[in-house]
C-alpha positions in Angstrom: -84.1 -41.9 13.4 -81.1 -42.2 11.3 -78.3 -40.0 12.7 -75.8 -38.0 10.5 -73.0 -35.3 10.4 -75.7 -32.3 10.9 -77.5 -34.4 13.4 -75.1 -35.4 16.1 -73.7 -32.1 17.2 -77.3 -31.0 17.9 -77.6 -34.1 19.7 -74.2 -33.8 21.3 -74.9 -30.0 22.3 -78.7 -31.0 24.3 -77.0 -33.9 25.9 -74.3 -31.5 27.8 -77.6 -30.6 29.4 -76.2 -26.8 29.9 -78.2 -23.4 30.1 -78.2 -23.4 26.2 -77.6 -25.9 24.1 -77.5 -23.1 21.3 -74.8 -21.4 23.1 -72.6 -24.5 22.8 -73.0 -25.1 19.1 -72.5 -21.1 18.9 -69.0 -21.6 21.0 -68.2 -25.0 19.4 -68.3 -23.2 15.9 -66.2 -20.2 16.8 -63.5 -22.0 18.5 -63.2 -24.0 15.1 -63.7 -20.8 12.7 -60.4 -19.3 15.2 -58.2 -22.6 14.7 -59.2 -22.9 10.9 -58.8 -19.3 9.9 -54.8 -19.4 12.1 -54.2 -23.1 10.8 -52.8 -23.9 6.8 -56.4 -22.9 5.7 -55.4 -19.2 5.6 -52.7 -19.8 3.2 -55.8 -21.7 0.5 -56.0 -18.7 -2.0 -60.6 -18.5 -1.7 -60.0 -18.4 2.3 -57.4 -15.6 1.9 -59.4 -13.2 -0.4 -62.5 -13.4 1.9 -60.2 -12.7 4.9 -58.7 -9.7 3.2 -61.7 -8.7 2.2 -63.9 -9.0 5.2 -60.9 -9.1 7.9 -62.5 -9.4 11.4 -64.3 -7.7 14.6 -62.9 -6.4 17.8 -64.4 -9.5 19.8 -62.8 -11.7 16.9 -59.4 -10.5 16.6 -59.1 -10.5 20.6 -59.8 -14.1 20.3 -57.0 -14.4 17.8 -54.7 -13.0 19.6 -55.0 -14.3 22.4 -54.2 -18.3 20.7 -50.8 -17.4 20.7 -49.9 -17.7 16.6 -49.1 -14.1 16.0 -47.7 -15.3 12.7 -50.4 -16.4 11.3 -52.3 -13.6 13.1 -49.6 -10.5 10.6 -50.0 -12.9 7.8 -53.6 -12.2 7.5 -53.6 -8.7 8.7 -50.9 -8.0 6.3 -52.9 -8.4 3.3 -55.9 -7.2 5.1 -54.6 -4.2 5.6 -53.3 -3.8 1.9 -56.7 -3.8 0.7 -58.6 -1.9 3.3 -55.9 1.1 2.3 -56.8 0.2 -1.6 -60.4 0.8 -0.2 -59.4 4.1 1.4 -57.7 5.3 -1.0 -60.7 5.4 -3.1 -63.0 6.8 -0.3 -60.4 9.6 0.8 -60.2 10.9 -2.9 -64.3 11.4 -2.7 -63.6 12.7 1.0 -61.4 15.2 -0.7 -63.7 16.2 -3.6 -66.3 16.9 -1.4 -64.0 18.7 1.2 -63.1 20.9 -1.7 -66.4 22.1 -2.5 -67.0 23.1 0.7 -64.1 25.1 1.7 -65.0 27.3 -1.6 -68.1 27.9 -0.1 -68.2 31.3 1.6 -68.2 31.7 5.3 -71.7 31.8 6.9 -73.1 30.6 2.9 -76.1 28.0 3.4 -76.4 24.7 2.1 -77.3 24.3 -1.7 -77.7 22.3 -4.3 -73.7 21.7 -4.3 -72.9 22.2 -1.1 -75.7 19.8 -0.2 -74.1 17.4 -2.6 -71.1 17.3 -0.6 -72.6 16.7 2.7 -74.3 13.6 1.5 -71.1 12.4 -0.7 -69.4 12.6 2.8 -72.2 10.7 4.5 -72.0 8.0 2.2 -68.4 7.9 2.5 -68.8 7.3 6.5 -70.8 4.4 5.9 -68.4 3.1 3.8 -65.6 3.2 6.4 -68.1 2.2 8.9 -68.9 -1.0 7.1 -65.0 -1.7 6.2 -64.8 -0.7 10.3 -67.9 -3.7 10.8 -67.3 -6.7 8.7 -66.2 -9.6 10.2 -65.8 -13.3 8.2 -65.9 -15.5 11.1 -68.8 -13.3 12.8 -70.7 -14.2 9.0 -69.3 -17.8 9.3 -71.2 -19.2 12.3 -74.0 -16.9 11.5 -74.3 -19.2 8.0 -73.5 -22.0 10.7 -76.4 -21.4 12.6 -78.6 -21.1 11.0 -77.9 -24.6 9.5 -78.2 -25.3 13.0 -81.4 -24.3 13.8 -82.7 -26.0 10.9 -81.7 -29.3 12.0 -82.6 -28.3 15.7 -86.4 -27.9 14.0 -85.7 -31.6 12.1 -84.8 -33.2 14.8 -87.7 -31.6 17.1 -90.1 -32.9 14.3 -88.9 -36.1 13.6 -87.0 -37.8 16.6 -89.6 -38.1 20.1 -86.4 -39.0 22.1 -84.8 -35.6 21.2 -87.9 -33.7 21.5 -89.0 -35.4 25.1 -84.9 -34.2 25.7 -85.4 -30.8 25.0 -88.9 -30.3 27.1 -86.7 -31.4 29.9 -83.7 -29.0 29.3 -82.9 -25.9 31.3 -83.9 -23.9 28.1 -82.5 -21.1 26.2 -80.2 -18.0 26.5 -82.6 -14.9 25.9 -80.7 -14.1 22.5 -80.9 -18.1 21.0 -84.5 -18.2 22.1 -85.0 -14.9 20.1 -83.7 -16.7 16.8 -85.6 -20.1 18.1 -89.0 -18.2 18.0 -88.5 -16.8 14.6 -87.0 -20.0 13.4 -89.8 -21.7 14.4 -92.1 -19.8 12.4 -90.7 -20.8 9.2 -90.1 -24.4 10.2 -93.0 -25.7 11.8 -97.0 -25.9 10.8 -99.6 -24.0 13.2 -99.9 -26.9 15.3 -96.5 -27.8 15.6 -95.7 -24.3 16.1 -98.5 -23.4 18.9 -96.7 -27.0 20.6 -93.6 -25.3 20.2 -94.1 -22.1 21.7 -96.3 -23.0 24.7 -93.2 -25.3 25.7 -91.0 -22.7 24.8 -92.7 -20.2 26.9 -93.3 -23.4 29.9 -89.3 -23.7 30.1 -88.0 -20.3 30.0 -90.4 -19.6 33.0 -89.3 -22.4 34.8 -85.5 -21.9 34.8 -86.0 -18.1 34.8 -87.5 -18.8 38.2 -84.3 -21.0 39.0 -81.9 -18.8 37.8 -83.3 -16.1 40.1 -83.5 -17.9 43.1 -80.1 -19.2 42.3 -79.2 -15.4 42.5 -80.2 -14.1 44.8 -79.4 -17.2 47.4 -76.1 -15.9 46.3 -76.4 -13.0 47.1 -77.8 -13.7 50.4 -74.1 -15.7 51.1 -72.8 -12.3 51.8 -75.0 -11.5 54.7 -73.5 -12.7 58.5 -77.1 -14.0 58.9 -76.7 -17.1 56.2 -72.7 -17.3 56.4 -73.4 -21.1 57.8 -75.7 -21.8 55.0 -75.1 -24.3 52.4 -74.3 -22.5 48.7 -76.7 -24.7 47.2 -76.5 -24.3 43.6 -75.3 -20.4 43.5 -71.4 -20.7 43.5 -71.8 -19.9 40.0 -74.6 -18.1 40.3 -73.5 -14.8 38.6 -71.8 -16.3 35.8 -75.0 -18.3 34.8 -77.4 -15.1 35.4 -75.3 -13.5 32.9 -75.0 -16.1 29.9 -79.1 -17.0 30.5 -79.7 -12.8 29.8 -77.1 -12.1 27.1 -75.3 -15.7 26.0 -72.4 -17.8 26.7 -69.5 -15.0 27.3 -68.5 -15.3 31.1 -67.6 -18.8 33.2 -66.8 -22.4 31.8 -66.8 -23.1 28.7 -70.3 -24.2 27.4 -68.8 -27.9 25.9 -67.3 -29.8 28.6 
């Protein structure tokens, strides 16, 4: 089949022939959000208003700051953190309303219809922090990215035998990518194709399951006198890969070479 600019990074990504190919799409795109978001894009008028409204997560913002632009890293906090306090500002006045109500309750008096009022008013409020506390634009970005992704995964799994032989002969998915893969599939594929799907779905997760445990726990056995003149085989990296196969890419090499 004809290849294109949605086509060769799935194509790229299963030929790396890694423990996901999911997780290095998923790395690739992050990395790129990172440079993009500290490069001259932040400075592009649509980028910055989604920035300062969204900002970013804990994960995220460690990832910034660890690229070593902690200009570009104020600039965007500076104007994120102009409108967050616009935001607060709002919230803290309702906070304060409903604080008021309750302190002119009397001591020991029992919710009612007002005081009940408050309570949720305040509950409300929390989730609003909470959600200014949760956004994140690049975590939203390769979401979007993804699932692009996984669409062209499914297209190229329908349409191109060599890429679909290539993937029955992979070392499978992370547990988290072959979550979204299932669910994916459901809306991509007809029953056939589907049932196809999921039986080798099911056939390769078992099969390098079973490596990455033996892998494991040879490891493991490398710390007892009794195998110290063993080879390693393949479980120098053992704990590393254990970890990425259960939760994703997050510890070890990078997933792209």
């Amino acid at each position: 089949m004809r290849y294109h600019i949605d086509t060769i990074p799935v194509w790229d990504a299963m030929k790396l022939d890694g423990e996901c190919l999911m997780c290095a799409l998923e790395r690739k795109t992050e990395l790129g959000e990172a440079e993009r978001y500290l490069g001259a894009s932040v400075m592009e008028p649509d980028v910055r208003v989604r920035v300062n409204d969204k900002g970013f997560c804990r994960k995220h913002h460690a990832m910034l700051f660890s690229m070593s632009n902690r200009l570009g890293h104020a600039l965007m906090l500076e104007s994120h953190m102009i409108e967050n306090r616009e935001k607060l500002a709002r919230i803290n006045g309702r906070l304060e309303k409903s604080a008021k109500q309750l302190k002119d309750a009397g001591i020991g008096d029992k919710l009612n219809g007002k005081t009940k009022a408050a309570v949720a008013e305040i509950l409300n409020q929390a989730k609003a922090v909470n959600e200014m506390a949760d956004s994140c634009l690049m975590c939203e970005s390769i979401a979007e990215n993804m699932g692009r992704y996984l669409h062209t995964f499914f297209h190229l799994y329908q349409h191109d035998t060599d890429f679909r032989t290539r993937f029955k002969k992979s070392k499978g998915l992370c547990l988290p990518h072959l979550g979204q893969m299932l669910e994916a599939a459901t809306e991509e594929l007809g029953a056939k194709e589907l049932g196809e799907f999921v039986q080798t779905a099911v056939d390769l997760e078992k099969e390098n399951m079973d490596r990455i445990q033996e892998d494991i726990s040879w490891f493991i056995k490398k710390f007892d006198y009794r195998y110290e003149n063993e080879s390693w085989k393949n479980s120098k990296d053992a704990v590393e890969r254990t970890v990425n196969k259960a939760r994703g890419w997050c510890v070890g090499k990078e997933p792209n070479e």
